[in-house]
N, C-alpha and C positions, 0 to 999 in steps of 0.2 A: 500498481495498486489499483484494482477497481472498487474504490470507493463510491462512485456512481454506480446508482441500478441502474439497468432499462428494462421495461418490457417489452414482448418481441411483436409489436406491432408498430415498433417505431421507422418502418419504412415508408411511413405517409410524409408531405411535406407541410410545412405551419399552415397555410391556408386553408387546409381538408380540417385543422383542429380549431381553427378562429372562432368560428358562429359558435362551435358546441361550448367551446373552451367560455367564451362570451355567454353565454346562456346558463354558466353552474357545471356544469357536466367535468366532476373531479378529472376523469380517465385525461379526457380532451387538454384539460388545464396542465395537468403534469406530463403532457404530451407535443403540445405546443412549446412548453418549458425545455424540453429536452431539444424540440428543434434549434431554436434559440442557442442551447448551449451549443451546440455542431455546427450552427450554419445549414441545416437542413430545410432548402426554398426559402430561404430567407437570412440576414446580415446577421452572426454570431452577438448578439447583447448578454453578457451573464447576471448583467442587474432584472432585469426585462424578465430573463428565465427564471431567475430566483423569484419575482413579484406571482409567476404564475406558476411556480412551486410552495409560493405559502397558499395562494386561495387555494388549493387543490389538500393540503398539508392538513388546514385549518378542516375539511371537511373529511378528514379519517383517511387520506389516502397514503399507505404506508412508502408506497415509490416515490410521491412526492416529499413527506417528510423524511426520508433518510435523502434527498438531492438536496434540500432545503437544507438540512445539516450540513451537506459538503458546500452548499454557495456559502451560509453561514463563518462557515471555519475557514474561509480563505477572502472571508470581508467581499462577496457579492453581494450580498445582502443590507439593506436600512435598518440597523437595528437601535431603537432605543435602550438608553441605560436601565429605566424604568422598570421594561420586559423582562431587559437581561438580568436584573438584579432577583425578578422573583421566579427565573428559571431557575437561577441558582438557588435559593432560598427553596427551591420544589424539590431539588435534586441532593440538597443535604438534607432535607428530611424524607429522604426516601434511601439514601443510601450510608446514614450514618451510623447505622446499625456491623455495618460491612467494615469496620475503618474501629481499631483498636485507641484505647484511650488519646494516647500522646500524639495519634495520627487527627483524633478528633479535634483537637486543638487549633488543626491546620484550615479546619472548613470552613468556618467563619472568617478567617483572615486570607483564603484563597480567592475568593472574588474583592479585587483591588480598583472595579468600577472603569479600568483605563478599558479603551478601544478593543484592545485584543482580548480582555479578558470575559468584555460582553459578548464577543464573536463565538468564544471556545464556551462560555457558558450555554448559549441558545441553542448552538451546534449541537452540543450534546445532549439536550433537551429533545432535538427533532429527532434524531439518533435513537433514543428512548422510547419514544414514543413510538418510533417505527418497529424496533425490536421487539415491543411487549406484543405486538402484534403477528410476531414470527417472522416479519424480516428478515433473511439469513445475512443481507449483504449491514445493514443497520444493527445486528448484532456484534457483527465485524467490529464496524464502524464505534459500538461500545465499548467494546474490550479494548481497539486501541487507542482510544480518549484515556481509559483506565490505564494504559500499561504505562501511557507515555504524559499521563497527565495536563489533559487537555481537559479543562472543564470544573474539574475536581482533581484532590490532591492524587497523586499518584497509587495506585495499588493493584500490584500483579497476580494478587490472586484473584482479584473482581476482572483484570482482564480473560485472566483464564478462562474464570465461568461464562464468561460472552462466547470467548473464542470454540469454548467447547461446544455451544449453545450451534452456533453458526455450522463447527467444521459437520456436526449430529445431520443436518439439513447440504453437508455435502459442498458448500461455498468456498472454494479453490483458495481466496483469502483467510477464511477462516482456518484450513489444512492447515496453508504454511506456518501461519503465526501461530496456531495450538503447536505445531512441530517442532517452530524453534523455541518455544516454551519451554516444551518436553526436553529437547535436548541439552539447554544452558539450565537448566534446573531453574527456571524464572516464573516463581508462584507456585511451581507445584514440583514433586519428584521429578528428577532425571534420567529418564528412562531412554537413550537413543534407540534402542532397538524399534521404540514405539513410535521415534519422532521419523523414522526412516518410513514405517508406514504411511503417515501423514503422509510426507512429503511425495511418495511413490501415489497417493490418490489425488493430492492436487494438480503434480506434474503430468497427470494422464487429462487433463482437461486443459491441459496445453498453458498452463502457469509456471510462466518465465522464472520466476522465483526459488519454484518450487526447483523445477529441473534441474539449477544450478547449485540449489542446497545439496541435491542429491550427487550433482557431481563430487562435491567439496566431502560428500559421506564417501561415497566409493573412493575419492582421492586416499582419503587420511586411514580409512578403514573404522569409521565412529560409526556403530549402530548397525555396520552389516561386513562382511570381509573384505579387506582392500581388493579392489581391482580399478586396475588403471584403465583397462580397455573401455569398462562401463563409466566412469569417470569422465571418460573423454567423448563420449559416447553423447550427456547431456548436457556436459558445456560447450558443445557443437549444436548440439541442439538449441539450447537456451541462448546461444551467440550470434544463431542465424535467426534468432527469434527478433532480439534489438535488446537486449538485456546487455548491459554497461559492463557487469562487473563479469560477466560468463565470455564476451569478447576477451578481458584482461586473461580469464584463468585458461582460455582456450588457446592464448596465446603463449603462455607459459608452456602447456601440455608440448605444444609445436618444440619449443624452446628445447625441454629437459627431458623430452621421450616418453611422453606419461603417455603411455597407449595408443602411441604412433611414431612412426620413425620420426627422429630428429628432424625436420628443416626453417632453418632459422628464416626463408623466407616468409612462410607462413607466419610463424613468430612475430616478427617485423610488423607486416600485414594487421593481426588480428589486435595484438597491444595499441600500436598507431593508433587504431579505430576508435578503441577503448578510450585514449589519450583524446582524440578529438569530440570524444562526449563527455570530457569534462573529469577522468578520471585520475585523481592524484596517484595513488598507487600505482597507476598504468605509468605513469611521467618517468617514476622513477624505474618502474622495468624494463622501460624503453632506454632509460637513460644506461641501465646495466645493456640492453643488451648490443648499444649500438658501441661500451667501452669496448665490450667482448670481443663484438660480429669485426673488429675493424679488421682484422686480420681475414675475413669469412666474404669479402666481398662489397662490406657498409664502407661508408665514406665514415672517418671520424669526428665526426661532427654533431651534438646534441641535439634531442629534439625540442623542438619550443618547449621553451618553459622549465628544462630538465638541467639539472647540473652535476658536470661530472667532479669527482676530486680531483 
């Protein structure tokens, strides 16, 4: 997820943005910020970054307040309750027009004052602020505070209208999540044939996401004709990209023939991978495939973490 913007002048290192940054100069301030957050000529601080994505945030710059919203949402940032309580109190009257009777009920008792709910309140604030301004990536960043109820109470048609806002300006994140909208019917019609488009425009800007959604359409045959050879085609792609779950389905493809000859070494290989980033799903196909493989060459013996019957 690139929930971070950057603009593309960020090959400078923090020193070339200190004086300006020091001086007022928004650009420089949410420039230096971004160094900070990379370790760019200078030691990674993400409190440090975020201090110099609000002065930049505060003075209308929308790349600073949509970063200021991601330090916000992941507690890099100082926030008072004080703030946080009349971001929220800004943001239920601004969006409780959106939110049906029984859901309204919810707004008032959705900010509970604890730690995290100031975080996800202000987050969303900068978030907002970033997007009225046409932010694609802070649009994004709206719709999935909405989908997934960060900030305010949950509502999937308010993410929609962000996500649609975002993918209109072509935002690779915005693609996929309008896509997997379209296709689970979440907020709006279910139309696959439409979520296949998305996903075919985000995955052409090299979004790992996207690619592998597209595998899992061409696998199953949702939204375009099954073929396996295309199938395999972008969970190869998206696996060699670093995406977690496109190693497991690549490894599978290897496994069961899906548009490539069978070899369970590959198999092996690619789930493993999957497994050592954490992937539960992977555990257990590892765990089928080393019950399988034992006769194919594997020793019979589990992999970490996995249990056989």
């Amino acid at each position: 997820m690139t929930s971070f913007g950057y603009s593309e002048v960020m090959l400078g290192i923090a020193s070339d943005y200190q004086t300006a940054a020091e001086d007022g100069v928004s650009d420089a301030q949410y420039n230096l910020g971004v160094c900070l957050q990379n370790g760019w000529g200078t030691e990674i601080d993400l409190r440090l970054a975020a201090s110099w994505f609000r002065r930049a945030a505060v003075q209308g710059n929308p790349d600073a307040q949509n970063n200021l919203g991601w330090c916000c949402e992941n507690g890099w940032d100082d926030i008072d309750g004080s703030s946080a309580l009349l971001a929220h109190e800004s943001l239920v009257a601004t969006f409780r027009h959106r939110y049906q009777a029984k859901a309204n009920e919810e707004l008032e008792h959705h900010f509970d004052g604890t730690n995290k709910a100031c975080e996800r309140a202000t987050a969303l604030k900068w978030y907002y602020e970033a997007a009225l301004q046409g932010h694609a990536c802070a649009q994004y960043n709206v719709g999935r505070c909405f989908q997934k109820g960060i900030g305010m109470p949950q509502s999937l048609k308010e993410g929609v209208r962000w996500y649609t806002k975002s993918a209109a300006q072509g935002h690779p994140d915005g693609l996929y999540r309008l896509g997997l909208c379209v296709l689970e019917g979440w907020g709006i019609s279910r139309v696959p044939t439409a979520a296949v488009v998305l996903f075919k425009r985000s995955a052409a800007q090299n979004h790992l996401e996207s690619q592998n959604a597209l595998g899992k359409c061409f696998r199953s045959g949702r939204g375009i004709p099954q073929d396996h050879e295309e199938a395999f085609r972008w969970f190869e792609r998206s696996a060699k990209g670093g995406l977690v779950d496109a190693m497991n389905n690549l490894g599978q493809c290897w496994e069961q023939g899906c548009g490539c000859e069978v070899d369970f070494g590959l198999a092996h290989q690619w789930i493993q991978r999957a497994v050592e980033h954490g992937s539960i799903s992977a555990v257990n196909n590892l765990g089928r495939l080393f019950e399988r493989g034992c006769a194919r060459g594997f020793a019979r013996t589990p992999p970490h973490g996995a249990r056989l019957a």
